[in-house]
C-alpha positions as CSV (number, residue, x, y, z in Angstrom):
1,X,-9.7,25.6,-7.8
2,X,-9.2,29.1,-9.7
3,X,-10.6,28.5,-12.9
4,X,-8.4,24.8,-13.0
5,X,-4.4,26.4,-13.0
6,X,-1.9,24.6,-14.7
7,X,0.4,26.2,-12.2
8,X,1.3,23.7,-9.7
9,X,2.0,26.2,-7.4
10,X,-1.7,27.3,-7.5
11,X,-3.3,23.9,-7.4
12,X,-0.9,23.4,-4.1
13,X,-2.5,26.8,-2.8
14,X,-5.8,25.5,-2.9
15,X,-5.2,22.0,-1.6
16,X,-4.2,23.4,1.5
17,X,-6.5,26.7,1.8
18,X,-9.4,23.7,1.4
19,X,-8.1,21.8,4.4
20,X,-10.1,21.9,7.9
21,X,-7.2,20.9,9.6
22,X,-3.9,20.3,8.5
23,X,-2.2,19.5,5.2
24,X,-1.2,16.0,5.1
25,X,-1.4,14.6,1.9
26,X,-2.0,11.1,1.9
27,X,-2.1,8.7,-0.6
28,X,-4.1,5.3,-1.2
29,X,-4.1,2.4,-3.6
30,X,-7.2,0.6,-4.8
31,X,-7.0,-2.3,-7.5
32,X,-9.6,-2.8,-9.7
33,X,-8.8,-6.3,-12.1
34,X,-12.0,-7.1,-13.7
35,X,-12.2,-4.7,-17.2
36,X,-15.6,-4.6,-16.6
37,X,-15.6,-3.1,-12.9
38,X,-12.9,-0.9,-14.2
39,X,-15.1,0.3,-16.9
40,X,-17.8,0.8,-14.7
41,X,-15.8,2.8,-12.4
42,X,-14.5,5.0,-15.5
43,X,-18.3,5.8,-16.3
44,X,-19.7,6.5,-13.2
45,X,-16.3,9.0,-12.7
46,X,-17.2,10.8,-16.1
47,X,-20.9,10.9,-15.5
48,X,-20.5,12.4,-11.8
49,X,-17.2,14.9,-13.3
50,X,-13.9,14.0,-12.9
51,X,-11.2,11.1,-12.9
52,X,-11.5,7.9,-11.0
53,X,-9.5,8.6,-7.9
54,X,-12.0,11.5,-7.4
55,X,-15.0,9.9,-7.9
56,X,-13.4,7.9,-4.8
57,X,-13.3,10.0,-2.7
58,X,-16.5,11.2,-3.4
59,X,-17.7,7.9,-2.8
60,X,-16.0,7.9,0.7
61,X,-17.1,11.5,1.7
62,X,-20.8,10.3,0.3
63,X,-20.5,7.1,2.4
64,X,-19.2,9.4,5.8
65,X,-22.4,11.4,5.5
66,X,-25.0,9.2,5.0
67,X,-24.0,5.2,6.0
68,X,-26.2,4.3,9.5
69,X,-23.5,2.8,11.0
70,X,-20.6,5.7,10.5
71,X,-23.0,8.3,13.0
72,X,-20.5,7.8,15.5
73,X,-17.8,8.5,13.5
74,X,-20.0,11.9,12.1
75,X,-20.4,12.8,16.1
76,X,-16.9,12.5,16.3
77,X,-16.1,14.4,13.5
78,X,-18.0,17.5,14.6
79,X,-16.7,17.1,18.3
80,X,-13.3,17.6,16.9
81,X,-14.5,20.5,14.3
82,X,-15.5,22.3,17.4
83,X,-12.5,21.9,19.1
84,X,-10.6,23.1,16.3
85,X,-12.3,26.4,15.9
86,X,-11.8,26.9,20.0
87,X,-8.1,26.2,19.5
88,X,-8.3,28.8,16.5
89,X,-10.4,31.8,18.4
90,X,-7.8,31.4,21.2
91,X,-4.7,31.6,18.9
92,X,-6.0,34.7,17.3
93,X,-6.6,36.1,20.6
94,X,-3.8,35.0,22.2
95,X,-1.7,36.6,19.1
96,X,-3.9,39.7,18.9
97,X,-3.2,40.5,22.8
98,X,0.7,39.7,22.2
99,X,0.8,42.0,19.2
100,X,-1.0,45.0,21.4
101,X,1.3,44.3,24.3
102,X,4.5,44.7,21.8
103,X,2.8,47.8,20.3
104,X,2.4,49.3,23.9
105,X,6.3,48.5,24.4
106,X,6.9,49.9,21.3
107,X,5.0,53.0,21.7
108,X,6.7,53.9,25.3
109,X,10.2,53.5,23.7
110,X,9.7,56.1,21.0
111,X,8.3,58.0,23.4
């Protein structure tokens, strides 16, 4: 985030410039009833920075990277990755050549 905006506007902005793919917020809900789990979890949020719900996810994204049995899922990750940034270069290309072909007809009408 820029410098943590209270504009919710600007925190929106940022969600989605930091997605990979698309924006599509989605929310989970975890229950924690024990005081003492939930006082753990509060301490282990404030000493890695941040509230409870992001010390979560970091959990998760720490657990994606690093668990033996999720190397599939990390293959599969990065097969998709790589077909996202194909899909991407050909937009743009496919985009750039329509913009030159409606700047060629452009140019001949003037002309």
């Amino acid at each position: 985030m820029r410098g943590g905006s209270w504009n919710a506007r600007d925190r929106l902005n940022d969600r989605i410039r930091a997605c990979r793919w698309r924006f599509d917020p989605s929310t989970y809900k975890v229950r924690a009833d024990d005081t003492r789990e939930q006082a753990a979890l509060r301490m282990a949020s404030d000493c890695i920075g941040g509230s409870v719900p992001e010390f979560f996810l970091w959990c998760a994204r720490y657990v994606l990277q690093h668990h033996k049995r999720l190397k599939g899922v990390r293959a599969r990750l990065r097969k998709l990755d790589r077909e996202e940034r194909v899909n991407e270069r050909e937009r743009v290309k496919r985009e750039a050549a329509q913009r030159k072909a409606a700047e060629a007809l452009w140019d001949g009408l003037r002309k």
